[in-house]
C-alpha positions in Angstrom: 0.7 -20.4 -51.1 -0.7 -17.2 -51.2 2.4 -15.3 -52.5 2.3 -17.9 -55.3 -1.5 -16.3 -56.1 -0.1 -13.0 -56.6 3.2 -13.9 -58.5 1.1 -16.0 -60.8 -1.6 -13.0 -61.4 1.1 -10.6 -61.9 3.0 -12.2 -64.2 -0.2 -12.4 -66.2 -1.6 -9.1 -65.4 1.6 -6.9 -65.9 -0.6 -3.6 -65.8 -1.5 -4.2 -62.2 1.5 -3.7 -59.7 1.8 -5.5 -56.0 0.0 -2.9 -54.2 -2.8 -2.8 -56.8 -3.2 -6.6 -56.4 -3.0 -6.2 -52.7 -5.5 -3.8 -52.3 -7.9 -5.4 -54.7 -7.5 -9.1 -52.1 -8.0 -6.8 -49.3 -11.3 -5.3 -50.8 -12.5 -9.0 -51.4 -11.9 -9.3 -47.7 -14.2 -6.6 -46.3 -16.4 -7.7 -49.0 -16.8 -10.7 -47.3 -17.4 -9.5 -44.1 -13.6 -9.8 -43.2 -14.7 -13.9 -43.0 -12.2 -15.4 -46.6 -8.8 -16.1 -46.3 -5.9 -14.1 -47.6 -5.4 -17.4 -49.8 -9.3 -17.5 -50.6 -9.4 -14.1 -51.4 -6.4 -14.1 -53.8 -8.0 -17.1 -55.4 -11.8 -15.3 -56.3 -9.4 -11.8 -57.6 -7.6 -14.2 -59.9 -11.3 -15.7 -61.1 -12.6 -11.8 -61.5 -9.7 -10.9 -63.3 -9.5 -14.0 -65.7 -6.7 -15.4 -64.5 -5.8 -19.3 -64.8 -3.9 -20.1 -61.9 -3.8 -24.4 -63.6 -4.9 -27.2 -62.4 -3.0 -27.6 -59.0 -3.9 -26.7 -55.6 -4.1 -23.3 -56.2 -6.0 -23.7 -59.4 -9.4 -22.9 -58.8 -12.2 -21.5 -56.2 -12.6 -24.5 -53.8 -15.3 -25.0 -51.9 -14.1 -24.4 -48.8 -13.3 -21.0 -50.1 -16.5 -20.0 -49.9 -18.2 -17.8 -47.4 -21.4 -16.1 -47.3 -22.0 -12.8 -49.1 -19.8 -13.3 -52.4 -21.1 -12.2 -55.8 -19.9 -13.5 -59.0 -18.4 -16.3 -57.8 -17.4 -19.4 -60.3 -17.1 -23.1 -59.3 -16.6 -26.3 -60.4 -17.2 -29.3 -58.7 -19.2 -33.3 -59.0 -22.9 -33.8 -58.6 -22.7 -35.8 -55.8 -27.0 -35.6 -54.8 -29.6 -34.0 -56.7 -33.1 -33.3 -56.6 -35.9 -33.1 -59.1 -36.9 -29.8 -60.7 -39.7 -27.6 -58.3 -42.1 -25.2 -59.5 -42.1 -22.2 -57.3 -44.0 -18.8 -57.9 -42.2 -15.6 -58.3 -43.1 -12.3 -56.4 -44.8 -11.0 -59.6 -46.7 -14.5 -59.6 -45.0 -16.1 -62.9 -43.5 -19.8 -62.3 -39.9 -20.8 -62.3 -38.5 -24.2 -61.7 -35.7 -24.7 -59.0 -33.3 -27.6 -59.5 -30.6 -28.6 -55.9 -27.7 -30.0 -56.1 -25.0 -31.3 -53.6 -21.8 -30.2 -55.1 -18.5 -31.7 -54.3 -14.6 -31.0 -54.4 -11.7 -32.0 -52.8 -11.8 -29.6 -50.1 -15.8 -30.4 -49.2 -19.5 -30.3 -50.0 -22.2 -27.7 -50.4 -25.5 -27.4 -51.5 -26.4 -25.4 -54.8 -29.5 -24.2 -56.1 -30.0 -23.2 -59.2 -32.7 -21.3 -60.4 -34.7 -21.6 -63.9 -31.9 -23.5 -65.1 -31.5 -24.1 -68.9 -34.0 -26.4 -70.6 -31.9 -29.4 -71.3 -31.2 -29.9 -68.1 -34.0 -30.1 -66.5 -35.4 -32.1 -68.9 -32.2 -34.7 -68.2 -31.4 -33.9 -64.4 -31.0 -37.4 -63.0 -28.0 -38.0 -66.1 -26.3 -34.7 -63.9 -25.6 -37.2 -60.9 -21.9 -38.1 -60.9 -21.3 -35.3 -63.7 -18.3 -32.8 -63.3 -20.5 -28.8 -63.6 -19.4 -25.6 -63.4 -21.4 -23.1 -62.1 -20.6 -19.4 -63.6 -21.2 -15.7 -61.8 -23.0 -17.2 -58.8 -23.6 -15.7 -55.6 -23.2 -17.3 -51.6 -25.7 -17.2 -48.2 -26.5 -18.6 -45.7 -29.9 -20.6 -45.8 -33.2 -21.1 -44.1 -31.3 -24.2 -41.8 -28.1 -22.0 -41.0 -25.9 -24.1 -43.6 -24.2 -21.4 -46.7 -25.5 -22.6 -49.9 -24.4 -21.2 -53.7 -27.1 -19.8 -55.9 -26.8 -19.9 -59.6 -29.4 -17.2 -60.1 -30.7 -15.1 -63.6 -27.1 -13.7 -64.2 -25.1 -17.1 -63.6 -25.8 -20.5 -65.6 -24.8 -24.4 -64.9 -22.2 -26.1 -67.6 -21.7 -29.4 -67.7 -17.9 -30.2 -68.0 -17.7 -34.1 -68.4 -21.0 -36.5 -67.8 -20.9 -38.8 -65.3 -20.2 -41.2 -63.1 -16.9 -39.8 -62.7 -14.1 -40.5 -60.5 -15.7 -39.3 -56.9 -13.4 -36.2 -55.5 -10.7 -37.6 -53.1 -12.0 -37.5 -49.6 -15.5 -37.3 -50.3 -16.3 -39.7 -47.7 -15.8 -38.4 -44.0 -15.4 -40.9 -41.0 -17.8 -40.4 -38.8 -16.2 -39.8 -35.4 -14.6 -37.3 -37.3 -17.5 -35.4 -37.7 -18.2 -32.2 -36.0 -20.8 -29.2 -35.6 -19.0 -26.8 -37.9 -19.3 -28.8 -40.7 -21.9 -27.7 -43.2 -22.3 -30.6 -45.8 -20.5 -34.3 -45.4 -20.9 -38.1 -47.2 -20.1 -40.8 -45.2 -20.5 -44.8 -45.5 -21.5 -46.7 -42.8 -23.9 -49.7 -41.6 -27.4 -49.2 -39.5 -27.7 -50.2 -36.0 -30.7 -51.1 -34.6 -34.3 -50.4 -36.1 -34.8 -47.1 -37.1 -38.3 -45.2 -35.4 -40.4 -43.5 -37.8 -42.8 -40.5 -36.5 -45.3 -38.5 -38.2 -46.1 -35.0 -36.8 -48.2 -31.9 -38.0 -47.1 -28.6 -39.8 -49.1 -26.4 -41.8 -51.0 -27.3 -44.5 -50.8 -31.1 -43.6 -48.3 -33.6 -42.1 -44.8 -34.8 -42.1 -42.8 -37.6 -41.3 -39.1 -38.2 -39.9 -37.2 -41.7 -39.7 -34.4 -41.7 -37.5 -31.5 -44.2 -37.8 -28.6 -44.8 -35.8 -25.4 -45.3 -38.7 -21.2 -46.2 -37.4 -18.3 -47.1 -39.7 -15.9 -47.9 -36.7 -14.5 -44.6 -36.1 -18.3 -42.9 -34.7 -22.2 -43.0 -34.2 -23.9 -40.9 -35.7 -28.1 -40.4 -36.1 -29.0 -40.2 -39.3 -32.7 -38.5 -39.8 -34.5 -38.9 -43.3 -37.5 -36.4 -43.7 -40.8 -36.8 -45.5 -40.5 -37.8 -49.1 -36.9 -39.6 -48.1 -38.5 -41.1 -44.8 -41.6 -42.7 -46.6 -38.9 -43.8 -49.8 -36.8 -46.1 -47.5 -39.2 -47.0 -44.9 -38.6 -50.5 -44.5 -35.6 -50.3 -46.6 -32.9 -48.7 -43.6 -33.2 -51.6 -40.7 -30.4 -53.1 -38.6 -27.3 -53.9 -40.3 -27.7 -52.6 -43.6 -25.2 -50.8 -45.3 -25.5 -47.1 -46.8 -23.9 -44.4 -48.5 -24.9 -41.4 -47.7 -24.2 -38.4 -49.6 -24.7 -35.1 -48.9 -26.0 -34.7 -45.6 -26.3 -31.9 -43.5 -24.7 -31.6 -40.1 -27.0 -30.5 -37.1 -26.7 -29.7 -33.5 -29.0 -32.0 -31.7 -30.7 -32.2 -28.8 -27.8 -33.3 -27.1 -25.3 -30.8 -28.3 -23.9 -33.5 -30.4 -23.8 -33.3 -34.8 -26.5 -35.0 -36.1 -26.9 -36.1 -40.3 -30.0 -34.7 -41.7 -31.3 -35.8 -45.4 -34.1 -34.0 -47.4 -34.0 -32.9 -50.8 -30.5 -32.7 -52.8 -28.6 -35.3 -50.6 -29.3 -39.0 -51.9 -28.6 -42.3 -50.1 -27.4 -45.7 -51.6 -28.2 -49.3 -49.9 -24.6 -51.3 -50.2 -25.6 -54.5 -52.2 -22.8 -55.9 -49.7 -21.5 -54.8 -46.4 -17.5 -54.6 -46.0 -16.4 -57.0 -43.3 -14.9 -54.0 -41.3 -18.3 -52.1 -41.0 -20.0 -55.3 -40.0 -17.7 -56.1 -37.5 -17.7 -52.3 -36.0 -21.3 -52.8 -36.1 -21.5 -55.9 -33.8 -18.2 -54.8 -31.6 -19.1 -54.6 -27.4 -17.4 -52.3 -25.9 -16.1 -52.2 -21.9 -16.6 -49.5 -19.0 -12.8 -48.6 -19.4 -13.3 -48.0 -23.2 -15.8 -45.5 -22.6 -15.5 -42.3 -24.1 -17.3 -38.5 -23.5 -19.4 -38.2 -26.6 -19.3 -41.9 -27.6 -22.6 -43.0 -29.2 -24.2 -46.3 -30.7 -22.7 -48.1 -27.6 -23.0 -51.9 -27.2 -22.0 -53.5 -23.8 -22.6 -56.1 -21.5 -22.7 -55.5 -17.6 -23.8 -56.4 -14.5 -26.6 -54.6 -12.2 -24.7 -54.2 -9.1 -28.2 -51.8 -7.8 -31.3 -50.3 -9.4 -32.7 -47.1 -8.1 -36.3 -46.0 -7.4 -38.1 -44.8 -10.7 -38.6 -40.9 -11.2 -41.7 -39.6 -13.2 -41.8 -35.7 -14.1 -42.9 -33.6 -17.8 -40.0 -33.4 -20.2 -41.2 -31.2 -23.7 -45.0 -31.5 -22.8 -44.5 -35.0 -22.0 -44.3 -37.6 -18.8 -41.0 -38.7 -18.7 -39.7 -41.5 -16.5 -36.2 -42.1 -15.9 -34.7 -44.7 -13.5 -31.0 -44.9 -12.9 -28.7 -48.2 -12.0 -25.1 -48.9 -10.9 -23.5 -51.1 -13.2 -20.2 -53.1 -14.3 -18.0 -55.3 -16.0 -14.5 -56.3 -15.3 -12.7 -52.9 -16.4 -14.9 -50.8 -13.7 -18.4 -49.4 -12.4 -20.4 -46.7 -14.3 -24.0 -45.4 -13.6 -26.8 -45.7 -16.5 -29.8 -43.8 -17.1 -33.2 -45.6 -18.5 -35.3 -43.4 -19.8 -39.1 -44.3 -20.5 -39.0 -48.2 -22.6 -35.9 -48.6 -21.1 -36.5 -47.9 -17.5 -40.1 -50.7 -17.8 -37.5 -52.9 -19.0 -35.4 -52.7 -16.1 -37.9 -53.0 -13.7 -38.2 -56.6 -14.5 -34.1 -56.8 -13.7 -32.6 -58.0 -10.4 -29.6 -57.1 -8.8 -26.9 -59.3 -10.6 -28.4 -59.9 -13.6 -26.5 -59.4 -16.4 -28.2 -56.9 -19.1 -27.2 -56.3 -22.7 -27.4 -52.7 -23.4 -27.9 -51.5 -27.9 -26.9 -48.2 -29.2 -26.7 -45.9 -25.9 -24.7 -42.6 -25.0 -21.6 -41.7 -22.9 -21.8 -38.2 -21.3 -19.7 -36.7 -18.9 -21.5 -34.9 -15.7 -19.5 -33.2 -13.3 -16.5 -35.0 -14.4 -17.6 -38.5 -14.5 -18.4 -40.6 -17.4 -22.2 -41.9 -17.4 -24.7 -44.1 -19.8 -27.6 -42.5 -21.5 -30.4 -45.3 -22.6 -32.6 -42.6 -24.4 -34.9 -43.2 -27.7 -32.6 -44.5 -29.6 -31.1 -47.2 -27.0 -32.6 -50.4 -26.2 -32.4 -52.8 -23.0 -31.8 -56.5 -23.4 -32.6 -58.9 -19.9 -31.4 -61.9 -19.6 -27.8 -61.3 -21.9 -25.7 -64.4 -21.5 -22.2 -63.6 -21.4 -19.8 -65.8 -19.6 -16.8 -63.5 -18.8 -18.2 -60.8 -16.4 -17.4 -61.1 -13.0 -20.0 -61.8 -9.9 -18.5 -58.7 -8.5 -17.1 -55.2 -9.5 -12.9 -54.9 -9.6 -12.0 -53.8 -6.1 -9.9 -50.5 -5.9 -7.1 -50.0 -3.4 -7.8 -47.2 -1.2 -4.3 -45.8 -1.8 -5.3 -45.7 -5.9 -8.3 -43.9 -4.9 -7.1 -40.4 -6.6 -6.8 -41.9 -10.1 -9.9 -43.1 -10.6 -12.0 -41.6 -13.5 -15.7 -43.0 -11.8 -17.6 -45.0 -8.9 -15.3 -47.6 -7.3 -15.5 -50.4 -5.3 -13.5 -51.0 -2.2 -13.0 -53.2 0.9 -11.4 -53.1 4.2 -12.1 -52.7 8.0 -13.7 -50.1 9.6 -10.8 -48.4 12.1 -13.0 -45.7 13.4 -16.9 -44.7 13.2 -19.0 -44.8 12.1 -20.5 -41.3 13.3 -23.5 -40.2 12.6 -24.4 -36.6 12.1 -26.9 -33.5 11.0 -25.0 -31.2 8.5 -26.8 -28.2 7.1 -26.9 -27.2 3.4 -26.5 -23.3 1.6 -30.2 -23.3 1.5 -30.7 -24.1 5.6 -31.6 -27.6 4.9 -30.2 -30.6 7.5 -28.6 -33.6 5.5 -27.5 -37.2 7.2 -24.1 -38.0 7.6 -22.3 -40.7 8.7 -18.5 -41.6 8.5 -16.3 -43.7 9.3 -12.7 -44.4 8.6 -11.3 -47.9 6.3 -8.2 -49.3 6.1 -7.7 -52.1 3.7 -3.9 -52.2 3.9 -2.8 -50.0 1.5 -4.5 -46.6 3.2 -7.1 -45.7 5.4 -9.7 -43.0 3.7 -12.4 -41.6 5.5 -15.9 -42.8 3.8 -19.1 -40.4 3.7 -22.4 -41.9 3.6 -25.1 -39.2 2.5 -29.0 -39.0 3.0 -30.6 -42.1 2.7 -27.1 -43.9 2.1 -26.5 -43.0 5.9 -29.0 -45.5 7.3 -26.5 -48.1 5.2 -23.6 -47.8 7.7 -25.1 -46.9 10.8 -25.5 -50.4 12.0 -22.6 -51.3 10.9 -19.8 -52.4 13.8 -16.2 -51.2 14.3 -13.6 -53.5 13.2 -15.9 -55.3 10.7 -14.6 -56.0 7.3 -17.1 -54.6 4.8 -17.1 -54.2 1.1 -18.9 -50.9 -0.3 -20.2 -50.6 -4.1 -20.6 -47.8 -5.7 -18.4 -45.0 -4.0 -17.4 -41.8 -5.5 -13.6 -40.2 -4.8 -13.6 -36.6 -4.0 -11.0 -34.1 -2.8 -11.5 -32.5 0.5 -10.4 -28.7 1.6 -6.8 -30.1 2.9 -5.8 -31.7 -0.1 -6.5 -35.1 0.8 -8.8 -37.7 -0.8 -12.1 -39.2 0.5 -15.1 -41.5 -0.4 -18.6 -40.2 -1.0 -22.3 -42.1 -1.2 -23.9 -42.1 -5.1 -27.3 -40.8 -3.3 -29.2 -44.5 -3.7 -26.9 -46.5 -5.7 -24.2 -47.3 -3.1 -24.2 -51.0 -1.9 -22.7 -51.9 1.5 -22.3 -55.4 2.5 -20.5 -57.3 5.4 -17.8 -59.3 5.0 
């Protein structure tokens, strides 16, 4: 593509030769901070020298061209979000009006801001949404919230190539479990789930307000987070199972290291007067343990408490915090979920072997194991009513023990042990063990019962036949594979 660039600029530019051309793509480089493309770079020469290069792929500037620090810089691309016309004060104190836009092309999205912009159009800036623009001799950096944004400053100016509604630039529209951190602007479609939580909070000179909403077309879950004017426009509005278009949003790290979609001026959301059968359905779909995914969010699934653990209370952010964790599982396999605050109240109304219906929670992967996450955003259901889940967890054979991804389940008779023992820590502490060896047939594996999981197999009698819930498999220093406690979670019961 790029030696294209250059034969189609020198065939027009016959005074420059190869190394001329080269040295002036190489100087757009280091103008750049070394960050365009040989391709992108070729592409802004040609525009500086006047040089149509059509209307194919390598016609134009694209979007994703851009980088941060380019000056006279042309564009062209569809309103896709816009907000109305600020005043803002100059350094010398005069006023100036500021007009955002989201702009779009093939290759992506980006936010531009043009400033004092020409009469006519602010006077008509809502007939700019859907329009086809081209912004002339503007310049690229990176803004306040870390995203690059063009500015069409007092040397460029804003045309408008075709009103719209237009056709909308092929691949506007992301999926959302395609979504990542390093993207700066996207638009997606998808359907709310759950009710979104509204919260006011100070700043200077008065107060805000953010909405957060939970939004999945099938392929992801992703939060999307509406801020003050936005947040008090569809309050009420954004609930469960309504359908949205969202257009250009920008992607944040959150909290949790995952992209989140945040919405203030310039982007602009449309309600779906009718939900498409495949969002509704990805919106109501339960997922199983052995679906579960690192990074997965908006989770629905039914399982069954297999053991609660004791509640623990400490400050998170300023805050009391209360989290309470629980071994749980359906037919596919045994995971261990965290309730946070709401969440862990509502399970302290649970018994062991109920069945719970868990809304909207998060997969993480700590230390190698998949876990559930019932933060903010999730909510616990008692009392789910679901006819398929078995009264107890799939039992593993000990000789399968090394592919399991997670907790298992096993069962056998106890060959040797159990043994109890003091074993001291890094730090000098003295920890409870004791172990015993089970053979169910297929294998015998030693099994290690830790801290206050020790007291569980103490009692317990050689050549019994017990079942243990809630055992995690772990490679010892020879190579071979053995079973360890989950601190308060395991569940050991005679056969």
């Amino acid at each position: 593509m790029l030696r294209e660039i250059v034969k189609r600029i020198l065939n027009v530019r016959r005074d420059l030769t190869e190394g001329d051309l080269i040295k002036l793509i190489e100087e757009t480089k280091a103008e750049a901070g070394g960050l365009l493309s040989d391709e992108g770079a070729a592409r802004l020469v040609a525009q500086r020298l006047s040089v149509s290069l059509g209307e194919g792929g390598i016609g134009r500037v694209r979007i994703r061209d851009l980088v941060s620090g380019l000056r006279d810089v042309s564009i062209e691309g569809e309103v896709i979000g816009l907000s109305p016309p600020r005043d803002f004060k100059r350094k010398d104190g005069s006023a100036g009006k500021l007009l955002s836009l989201i702009l779009a092309d093939e290759s992506g999205q980006i936010r531009c801001n043009v400033w004092n912009p020409q009469e006519d159009l602010i006077k008509d800036f809502e007939g700019l949404q859907g329009s086809k623009v081209r912004i002339e001799h503007g310049y690229t950096k990176v803004g306040l919230d870390g995203n690059l944004e063009l500015h069409c400053g007092n040397g460029g100016r804003l045309e408008v190539i075709s009103k719209g509604p237009g056709r909308a630039p092929e691949g506007l529209f992301k999926s959302i479990g395609n979504i990542s951190s390093e993207d700066r602007i996207v638009s997606v479609i998808g359907v709310v789930k759950g009710e979104p939580r509204r919260t006011p909070f100070k700043r200077d000179g008065g107060e805000g307000l953010v909405m957060r909403a939970l939004i999945t077309d099938g392929s992801g879950t992703v939060p999307l987070v509406l801020w003050d004017d936005l947040a008090e426009e569809f309050l009420g509005v954004i609930k469960d199972g309504v359908g949205l278009e969202v257009t250009g949003a920008k992607v944040k790290r959150g909290l949790s290291g995952l992209p989140e979609l945040h919405l203030d001026y310039g982007g602009s959301i449309r309600v779906l007067e009718e939900v498409p059968l495949p969002l509704r359905e990805s919106a109501s779909r339960l997922y199983k343990v052995g679906e579960l995914r690192a990074g997965m969010r908006g989770i629905d699934i039914a399982l069954r408490v297999a053991k609660k653990g004791e509640p623990k209370r400490f400050e998170k952010g300023g805050r009391a915090s209360e989290v309470r964790r629980a071994l749980c599982f359906d037919e596919t396999g045994l995971i261990v979920a965290s309730f946070w605050n709401e969440n862990s109240a509502a399970l302290k109304g649970v018994e062991e072997g109920d069945v719970i219906y868990v809304r909207n929670a998060v997969c993480r992967e700590r230390l190698g194991e998949l876990q559930l996450n019932l933060g903010g955003e999730a909510s616990l259901v008692p009392g789910a009513k679901v006819k398929d889940l078995p009264a107890i967890p799939r039992i593993t054979k000990l000789a399968s023990i090394s592919s399991a991804k997670g907790p298992v389940a096993v069962e056998g008779i106890i060959v040797d042990g159990p043994s109890t023992s003091e074993v001291s820590t890094a730090d000098g502490r003295s920890i409870e063990l004791t172990a015993l060896l089970l053979d169910d047939g297929s294998a015998i594996v030693r099994v290690a019962f830790w801290r206050e999981c020790s007291k569980l197999a103490r009692g317990l009698e050689p050549g019994s036949r017990i079942r243990v819930i809630g055992l995690r498999p772990r490679t010892r220093l020879d190579g071979s594979y053995e079973l360890s406690s989950l601190d308060s979670l395991t569940k050991v019961e005679t056969l």
